[in-house]
N, C-alpha and C positions, 0 to 999 in steps of 0.2 A: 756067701759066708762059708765058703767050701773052707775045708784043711785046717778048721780048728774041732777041739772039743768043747763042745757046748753043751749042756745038759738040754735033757727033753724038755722042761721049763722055757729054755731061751730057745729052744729051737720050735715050738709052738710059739711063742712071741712072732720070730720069723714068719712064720705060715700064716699068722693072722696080721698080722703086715701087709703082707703081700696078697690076701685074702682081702683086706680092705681098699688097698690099691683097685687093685683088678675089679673089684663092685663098683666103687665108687666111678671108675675109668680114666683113674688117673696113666700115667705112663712111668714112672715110677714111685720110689718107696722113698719118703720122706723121712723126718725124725716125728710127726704127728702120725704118721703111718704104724711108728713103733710104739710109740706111745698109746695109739689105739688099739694096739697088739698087746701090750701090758695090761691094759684098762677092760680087754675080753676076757682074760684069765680070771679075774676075783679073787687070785691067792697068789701068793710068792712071796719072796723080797721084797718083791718094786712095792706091791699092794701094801704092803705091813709097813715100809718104810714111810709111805703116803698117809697111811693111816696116822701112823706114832706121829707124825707132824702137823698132824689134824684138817689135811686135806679132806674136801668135801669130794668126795668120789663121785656119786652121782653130778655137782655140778661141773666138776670137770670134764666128766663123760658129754655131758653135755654141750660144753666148749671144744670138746674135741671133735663132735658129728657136725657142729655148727662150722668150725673152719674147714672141716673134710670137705661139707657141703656148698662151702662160698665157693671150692677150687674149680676150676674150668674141666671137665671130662672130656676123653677123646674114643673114640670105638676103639677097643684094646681086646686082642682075642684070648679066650682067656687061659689058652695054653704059651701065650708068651711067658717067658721068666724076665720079670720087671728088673732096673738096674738099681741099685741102691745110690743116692744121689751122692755129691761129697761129703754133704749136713750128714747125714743118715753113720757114712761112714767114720767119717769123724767123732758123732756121739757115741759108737762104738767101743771104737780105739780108746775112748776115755773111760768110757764104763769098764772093758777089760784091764785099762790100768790100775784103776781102783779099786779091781776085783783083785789084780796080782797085788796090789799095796796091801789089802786086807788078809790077805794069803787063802781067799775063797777060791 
């Protein structure tokens, strides 16, 4: 996610993405990789937007370590830099649009 500006918020998201990939051994960075990245934070946007909608956080967290953990792992070292898949990129692409639509 080289060459844009992202705030330290979304770029911690990243890190713990790819922070959860790499434990768990996956091979790349999913869109539940992000979302487990959002759901490590406890604060932001994403948190308070989930909140106001009356997401259960905790059982989401929950649903999210449960699918991490059905995934197949493969021995990943863990100074590889994971690829972000098409899903992942695409969820993106739309979150920055929303974000330029919002003028955030």
């Amino acid at each position: 996610m080289r060459g844009f500006n992202f705030t330290s918020g979304v770029r911690e998201v990243f890190r713990n993405a790819r922070e959860t990939a790499q434990t768990m051994g996956h091979d790349r960075v999913d869109p539940i990789h992000l979302l487990s990245g959002i759901l490590r934070n406890d604060v932001g946007v994403a948190i308070a937007t989930l909140v106001n909608l009356g997401v259960d956080l905790e059982a989401l967290k929950r649903s999210v370590e449960h699918e991490l953990r059905s995934r197949p792992t493969l021995a990943i070292d863990g100074s590889t830099d994971l690829a972000y898949t098409d899903e992942s990129k695409r969820t993106l692409e739309l979150t920055m649009a929303s974000a330029r639509d919002l003028d955030h």
